[in-house]
MARVEXNU-408192 format. One line per 4 residues: their letters; for each residue x, y, z of C-alpha. Coordinates in Angstrom, 3 decimals, m for minus. Layout:
% residues N
A) X/Y/Z ~ ...
% end
This chain:
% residues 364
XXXX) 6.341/m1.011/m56.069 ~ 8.625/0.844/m58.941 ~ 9.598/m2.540/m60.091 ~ 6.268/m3.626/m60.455
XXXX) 5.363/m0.548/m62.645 ~ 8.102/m0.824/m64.877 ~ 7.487/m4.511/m65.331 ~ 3.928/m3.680/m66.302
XXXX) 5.256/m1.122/m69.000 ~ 7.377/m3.569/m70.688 ~ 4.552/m6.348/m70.615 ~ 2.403/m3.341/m72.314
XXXX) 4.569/m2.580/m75.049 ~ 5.218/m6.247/m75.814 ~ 1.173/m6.581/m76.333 ~ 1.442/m3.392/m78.730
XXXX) 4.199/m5.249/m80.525 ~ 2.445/m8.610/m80.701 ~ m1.119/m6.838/m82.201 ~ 0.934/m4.654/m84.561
XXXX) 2.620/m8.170/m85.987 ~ m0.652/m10.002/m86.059 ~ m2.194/m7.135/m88.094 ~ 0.266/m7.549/m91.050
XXXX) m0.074/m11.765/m90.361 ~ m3.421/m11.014/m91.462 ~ m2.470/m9.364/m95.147 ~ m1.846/m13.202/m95.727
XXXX) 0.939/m13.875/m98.752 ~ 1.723/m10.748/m101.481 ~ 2.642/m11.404/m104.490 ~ 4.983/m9.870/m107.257
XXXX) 5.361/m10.458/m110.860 ~ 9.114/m10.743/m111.602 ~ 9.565/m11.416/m115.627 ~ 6.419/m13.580/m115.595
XXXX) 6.792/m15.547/m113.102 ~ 4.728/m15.219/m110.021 ~ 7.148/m14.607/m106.840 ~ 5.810/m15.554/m103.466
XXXX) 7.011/m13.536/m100.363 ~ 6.857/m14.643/m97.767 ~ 4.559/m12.928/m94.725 ~ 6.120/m12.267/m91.370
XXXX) 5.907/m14.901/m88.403 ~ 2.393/m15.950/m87.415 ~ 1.994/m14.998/m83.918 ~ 0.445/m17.450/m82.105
XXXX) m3.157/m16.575/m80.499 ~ m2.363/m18.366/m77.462 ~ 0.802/m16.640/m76.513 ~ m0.740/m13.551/m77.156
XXXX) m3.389/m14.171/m74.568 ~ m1.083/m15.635/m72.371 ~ 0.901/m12.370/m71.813 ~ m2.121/m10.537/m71.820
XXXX) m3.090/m12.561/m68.529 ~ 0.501/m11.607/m67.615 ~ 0.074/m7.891/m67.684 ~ m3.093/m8.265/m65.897
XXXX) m1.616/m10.576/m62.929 ~ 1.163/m8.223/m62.727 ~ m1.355/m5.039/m62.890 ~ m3.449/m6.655/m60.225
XXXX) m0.754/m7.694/m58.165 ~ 0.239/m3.844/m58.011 ~ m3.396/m3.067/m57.494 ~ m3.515/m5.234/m54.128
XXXX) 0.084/m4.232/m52.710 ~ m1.301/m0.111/m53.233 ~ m4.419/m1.467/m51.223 ~ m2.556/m3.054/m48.562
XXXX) m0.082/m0.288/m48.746 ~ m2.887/2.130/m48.324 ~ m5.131/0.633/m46.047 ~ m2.812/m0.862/m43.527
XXXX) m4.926/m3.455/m42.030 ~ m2.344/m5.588/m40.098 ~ 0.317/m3.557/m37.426 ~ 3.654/m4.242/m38.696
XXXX) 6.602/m3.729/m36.299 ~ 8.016/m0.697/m38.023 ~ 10.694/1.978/m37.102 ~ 12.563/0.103/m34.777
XXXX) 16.320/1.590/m34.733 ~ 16.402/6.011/m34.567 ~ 15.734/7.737/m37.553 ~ 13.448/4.825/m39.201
XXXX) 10.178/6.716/m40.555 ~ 7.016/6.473/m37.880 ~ 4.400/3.948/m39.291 ~ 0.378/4.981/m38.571
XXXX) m0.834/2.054/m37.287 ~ 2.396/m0.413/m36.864 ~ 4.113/m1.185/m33.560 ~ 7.260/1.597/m33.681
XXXX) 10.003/1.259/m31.250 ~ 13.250/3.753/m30.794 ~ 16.492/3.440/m29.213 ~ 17.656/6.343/m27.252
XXXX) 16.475/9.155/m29.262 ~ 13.724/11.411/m28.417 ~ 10.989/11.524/m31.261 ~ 10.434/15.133/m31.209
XXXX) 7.391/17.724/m32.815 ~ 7.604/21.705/m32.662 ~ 4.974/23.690/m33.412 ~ 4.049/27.499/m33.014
XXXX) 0.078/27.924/m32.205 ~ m0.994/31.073/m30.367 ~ m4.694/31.114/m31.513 ~ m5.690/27.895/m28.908
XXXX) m5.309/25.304/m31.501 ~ m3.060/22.292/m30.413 ~ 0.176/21.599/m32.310 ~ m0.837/17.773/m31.658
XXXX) m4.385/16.480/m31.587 ~ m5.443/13.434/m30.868 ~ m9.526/12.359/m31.150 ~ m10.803/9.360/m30.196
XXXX) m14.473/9.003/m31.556 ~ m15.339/6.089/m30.100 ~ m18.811/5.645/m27.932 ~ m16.864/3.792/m25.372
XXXX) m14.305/4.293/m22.482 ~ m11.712/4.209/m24.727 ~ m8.378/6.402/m24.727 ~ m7.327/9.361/m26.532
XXXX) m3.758/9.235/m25.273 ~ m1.979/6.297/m23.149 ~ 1.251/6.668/m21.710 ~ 3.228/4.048/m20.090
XXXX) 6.107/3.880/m17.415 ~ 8.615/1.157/m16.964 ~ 9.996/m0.568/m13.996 ~ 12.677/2.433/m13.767
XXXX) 10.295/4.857/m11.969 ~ 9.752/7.294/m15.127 ~ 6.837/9.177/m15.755 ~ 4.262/8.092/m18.645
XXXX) 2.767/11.503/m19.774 ~ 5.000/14.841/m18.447 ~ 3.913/18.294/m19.098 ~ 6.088/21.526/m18.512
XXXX) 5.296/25.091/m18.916 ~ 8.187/27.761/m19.146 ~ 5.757/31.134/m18.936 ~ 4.551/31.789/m15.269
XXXX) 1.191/31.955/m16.725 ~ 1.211/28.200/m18.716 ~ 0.197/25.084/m17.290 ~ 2.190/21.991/m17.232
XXXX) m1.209/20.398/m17.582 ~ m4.749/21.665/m17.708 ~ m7.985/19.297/m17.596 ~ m11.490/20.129/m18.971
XXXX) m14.714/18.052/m18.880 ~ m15.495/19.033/m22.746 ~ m19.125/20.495/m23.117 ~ m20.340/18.095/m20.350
XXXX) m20.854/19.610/m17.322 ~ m20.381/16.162/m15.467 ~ m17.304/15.261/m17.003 ~ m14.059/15.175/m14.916
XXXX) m10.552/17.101/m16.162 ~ m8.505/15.344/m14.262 ~ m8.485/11.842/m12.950 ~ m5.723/9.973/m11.290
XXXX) m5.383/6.171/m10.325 ~ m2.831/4.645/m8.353 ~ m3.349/0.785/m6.875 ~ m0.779/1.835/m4.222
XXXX) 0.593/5.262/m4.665 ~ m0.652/8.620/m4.537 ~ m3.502/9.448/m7.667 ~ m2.777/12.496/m7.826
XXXX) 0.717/14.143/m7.053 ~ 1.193/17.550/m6.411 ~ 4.746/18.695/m6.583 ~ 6.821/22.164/m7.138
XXXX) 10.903/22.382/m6.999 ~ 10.629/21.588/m3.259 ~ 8.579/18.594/m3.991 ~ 5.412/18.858/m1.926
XXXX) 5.515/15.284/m1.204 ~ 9.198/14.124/m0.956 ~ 9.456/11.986/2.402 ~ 7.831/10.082/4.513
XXXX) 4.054/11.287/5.610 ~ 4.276/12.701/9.563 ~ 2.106/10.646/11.900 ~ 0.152/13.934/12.755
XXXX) m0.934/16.354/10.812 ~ 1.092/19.208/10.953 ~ 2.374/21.913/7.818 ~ 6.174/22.057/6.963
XXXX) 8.617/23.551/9.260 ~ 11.157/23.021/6.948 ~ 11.927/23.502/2.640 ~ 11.312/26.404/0.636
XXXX) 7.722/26.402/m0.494 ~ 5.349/29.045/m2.544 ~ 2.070/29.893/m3.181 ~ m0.357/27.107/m4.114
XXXX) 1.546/23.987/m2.529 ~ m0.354/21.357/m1.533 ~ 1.325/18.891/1.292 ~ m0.833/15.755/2.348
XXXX) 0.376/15.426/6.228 ~ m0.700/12.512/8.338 ~ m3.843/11.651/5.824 ~ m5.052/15.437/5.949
XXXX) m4.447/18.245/3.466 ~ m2.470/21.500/3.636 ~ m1.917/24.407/1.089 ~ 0.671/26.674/1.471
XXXX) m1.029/30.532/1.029 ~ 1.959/32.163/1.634 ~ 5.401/31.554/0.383 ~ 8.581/31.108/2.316
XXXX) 11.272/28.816/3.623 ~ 10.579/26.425/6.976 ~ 8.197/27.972/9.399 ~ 8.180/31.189/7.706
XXXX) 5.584/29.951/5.101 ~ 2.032/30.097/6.030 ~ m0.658/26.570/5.730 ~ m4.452/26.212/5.748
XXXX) m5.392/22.957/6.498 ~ m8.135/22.145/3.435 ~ m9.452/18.792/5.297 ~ m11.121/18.406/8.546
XXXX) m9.534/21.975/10.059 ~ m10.934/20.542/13.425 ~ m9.551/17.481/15.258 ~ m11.379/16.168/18.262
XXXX) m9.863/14.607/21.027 ~ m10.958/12.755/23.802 ~ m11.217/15.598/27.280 ~ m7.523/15.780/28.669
XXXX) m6.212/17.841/31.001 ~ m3.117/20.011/30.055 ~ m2.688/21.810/33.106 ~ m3.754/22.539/36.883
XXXX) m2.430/24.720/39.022 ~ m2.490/21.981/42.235 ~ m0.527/19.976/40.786 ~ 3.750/19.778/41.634
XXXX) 4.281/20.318/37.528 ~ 4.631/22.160/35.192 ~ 6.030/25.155/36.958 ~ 4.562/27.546/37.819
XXXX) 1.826/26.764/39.853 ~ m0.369/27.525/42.445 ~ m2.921/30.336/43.187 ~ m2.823/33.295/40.870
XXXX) m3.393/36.577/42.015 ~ m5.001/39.177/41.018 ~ m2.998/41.540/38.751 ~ m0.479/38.604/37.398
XXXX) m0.487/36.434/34.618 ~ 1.089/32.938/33.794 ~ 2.724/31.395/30.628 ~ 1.224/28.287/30.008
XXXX) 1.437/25.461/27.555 ~ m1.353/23.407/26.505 ~ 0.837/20.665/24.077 ~ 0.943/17.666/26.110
XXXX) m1.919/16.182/28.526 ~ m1.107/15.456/32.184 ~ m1.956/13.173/34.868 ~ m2.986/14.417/38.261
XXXX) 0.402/14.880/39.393 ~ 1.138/17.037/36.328 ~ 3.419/14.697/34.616 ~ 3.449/13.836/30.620
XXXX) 0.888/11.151/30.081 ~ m0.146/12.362/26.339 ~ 2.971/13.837/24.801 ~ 1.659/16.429/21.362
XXXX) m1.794/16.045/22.779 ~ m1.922/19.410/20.614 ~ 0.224/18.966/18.054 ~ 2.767/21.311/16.313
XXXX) 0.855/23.954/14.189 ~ m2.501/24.209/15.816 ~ m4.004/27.425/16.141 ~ m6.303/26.805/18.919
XXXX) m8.101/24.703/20.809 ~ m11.006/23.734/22.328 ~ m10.908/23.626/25.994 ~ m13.091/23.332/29.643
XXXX) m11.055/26.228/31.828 ~ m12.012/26.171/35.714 ~ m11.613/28.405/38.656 ~ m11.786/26.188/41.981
XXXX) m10.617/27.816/45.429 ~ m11.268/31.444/44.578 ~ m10.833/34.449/46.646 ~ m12.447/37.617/47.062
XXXX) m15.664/39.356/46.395 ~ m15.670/39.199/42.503 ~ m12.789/38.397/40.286 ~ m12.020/37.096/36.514
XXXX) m9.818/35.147/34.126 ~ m8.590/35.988/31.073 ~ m6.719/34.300/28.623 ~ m4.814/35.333/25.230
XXXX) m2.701/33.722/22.908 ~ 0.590/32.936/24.181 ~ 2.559/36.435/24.920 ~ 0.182/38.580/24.966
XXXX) m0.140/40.276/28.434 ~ m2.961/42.799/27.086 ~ m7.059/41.896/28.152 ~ m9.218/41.589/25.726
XXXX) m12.322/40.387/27.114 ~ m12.389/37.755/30.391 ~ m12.556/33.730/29.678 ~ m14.070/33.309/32.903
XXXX) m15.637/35.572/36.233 ~ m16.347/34.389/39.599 ~ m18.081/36.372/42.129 ~ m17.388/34.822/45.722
XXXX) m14.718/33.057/47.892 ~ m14.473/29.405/47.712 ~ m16.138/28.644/43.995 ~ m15.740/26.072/41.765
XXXX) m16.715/27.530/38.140 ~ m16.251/25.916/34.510 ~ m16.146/27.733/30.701 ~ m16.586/26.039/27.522
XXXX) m14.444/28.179/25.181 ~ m11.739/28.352/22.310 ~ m8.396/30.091/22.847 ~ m5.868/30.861/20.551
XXXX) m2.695/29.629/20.731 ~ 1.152/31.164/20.003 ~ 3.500/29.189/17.994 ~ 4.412/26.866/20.645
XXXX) 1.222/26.088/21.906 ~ 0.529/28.224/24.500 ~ m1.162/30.579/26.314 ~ m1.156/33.646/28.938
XXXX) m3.716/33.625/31.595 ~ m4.303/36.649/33.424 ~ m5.937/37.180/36.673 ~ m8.124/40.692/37.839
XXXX) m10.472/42.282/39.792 ~ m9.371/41.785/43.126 ~ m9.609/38.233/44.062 ~ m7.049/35.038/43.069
XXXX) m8.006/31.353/42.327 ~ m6.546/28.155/40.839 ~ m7.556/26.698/37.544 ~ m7.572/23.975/35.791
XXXX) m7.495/23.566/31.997 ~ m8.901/20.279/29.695 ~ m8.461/20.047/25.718 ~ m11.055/18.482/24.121
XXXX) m10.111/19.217/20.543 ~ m7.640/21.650/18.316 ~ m7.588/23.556/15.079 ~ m4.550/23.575/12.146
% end
């Protein structure tokens, strides 16, 4: 580009040269008496017309010449593989790669506007920003906050108020991933859906357990942290019975008298000789469940049931009453459940009876 300019310079002073010479060409001969006699001088050079014009054209090829490359150089039509070793300059338009180096811009904005924008005006889906992530696992667009109140990255729908801020694709991972330092989903998924008993975890985790979603609403390490379950807090089961009081197993069994309670557990379902047929019928984490209790075989004038959570000897309100000797009764109700799954039934008002719980469902 400099050369060019210079060039074009010399090419104009030449043609300044050449009309100055063809000006005094044009005086034609002088003459000069010298004692009488008439002396001839001789004029400078002709300059010829044609070479004259023919540097002329010169200037102008060269002038138009630069004319195009500033054009081109302007108006970059055609990607050029530019800046492809660290520290070559970053061409707009052009195909850059790096080596190692990170490419790196700092700003300081606190008044909301970005220290890099990128618009993309087009009517169509096209993209603003694409990142891309090799073979090596890496991630194609990061974002990190350092201030407890940033975001690593925030979405928006624009002035649309059917737009989405967020959208994630995956052909055969997750779309979205949720993670913190523990990593929310580090592992492989549980086969039923349960919260963490285990990692360090804080406020506003989000696990996906067994297909279903959990956030974590208050923080701490292993079982100490509390979980809602976000997705389908209900899961239905087909009726199974976890216990009966008839049967050889689990102990204890038998009647239960009035003024007594019992410890039992609800997790696994049970044949009719009380053995495991349904191991984690109810699995780990459930709150309650759904359950059919029955009193069959009673004793006494009038007498009741009732049943807490697990540990808790202390009556609340009765599950289920009978009012005769040798009744068979049934309750549809929900009972809460202790941390392993159990409950504590609890037999009053003078009479005693066996009973006989079914699950048909449980809450997480």
């Amino acid at each position: 580009m400099n050369s060019l300019r210079v060039r074009l310079d010399e090419l104009e002073a030449e043609v300044r040269s050449l009309r100055s010479q063809r000006a005094d060409a044009q005086k034609g001969r002088r003459r000069r008496r010298r004692g009488g006699a008439v002396e001839v001088l001789d004029s400078p050079e002709p300059v010829s017309r044609r070479r004259m014009l023919g540097m002329l054209k010169g200037a102008a090829a060269a002038g138009a010449g630069m004319a195009v490359i500033s054009s081109a150089e302007s108006a970059y039509a055609t990607a050029v593989t530019l800046g492809t070793a660290d520290g070559d300059a970053l061409q707009i338009g052009g195909s850059n790669t790096n080596t190692i180096a990170m490419t790196s811009l700092t700003g300081s904005t606190t008044s909301g506007n970005p220290v890099f924008k990128v618009t993309n005006n087009a009517i169509g889906p096209g993209h603003a920003i694409q990142g891309f992530s090799g073979a090596g696992g890496g991630f194609a667009l990061y974002g990190q906050s350092d201030s407890d109140s940033g975001l690593g990255v925030f979405g928006v729908n624009g002035a649309s108020s059917v737009g989405v801020g967020v959208a994630g694709a995956s052909a055969s991972g997750p779309g979205i991933r949720v993670m913190d330092a523990a990593d929310a989903f580090a592992g492989p998924p549980p086969t039923v859906p349960i919260p963490p008993s285990t990692g360090t975890w804080s406020t506003g985790s989000l696990v996906n357990s067994a297909g279903q979603l959990w956030y974590c609403y208050v923080a701490g390490v292993g079982s100490a942290s509390k979980w809602a379950r976000l997705s389908s807090p209900f899961v239905p089961v087909s009726p199974t019975r976890v216990y009966d009081s008839r049967a050889g197993a689990p102990s204890p069994t038998g009647l239960l008298v009035s003024g007594s309670n019992r410890l039992v557990s609800v997790a696994d379902g049970r044949d009719g000789a009380g053995a495991v047929s349904v191991p984690n019928l109810v699995p780990a984490g459930a709150k309650a469940v759904t359950a059919n209790v029955t009193v069959t075989g009673t004793t006494g004038g009038f007498g009741y049931l009732a049943i807490n959570p697990g540990g808790n000897t202390v009556e609340g309100a009765s599950t289920i009453n009978w009012f005769g000797a040798g009744q068979t009764l049934a309750n549809g109700v929900t009972l809460t459940l202790n941390a392993s799954r159990e409950v504590t039934v609890i037999c009053n008002g003078g009479g005693s009876t066996q009973f006989i719980i079914d699950v048909s469902g449980y809450y997480l």
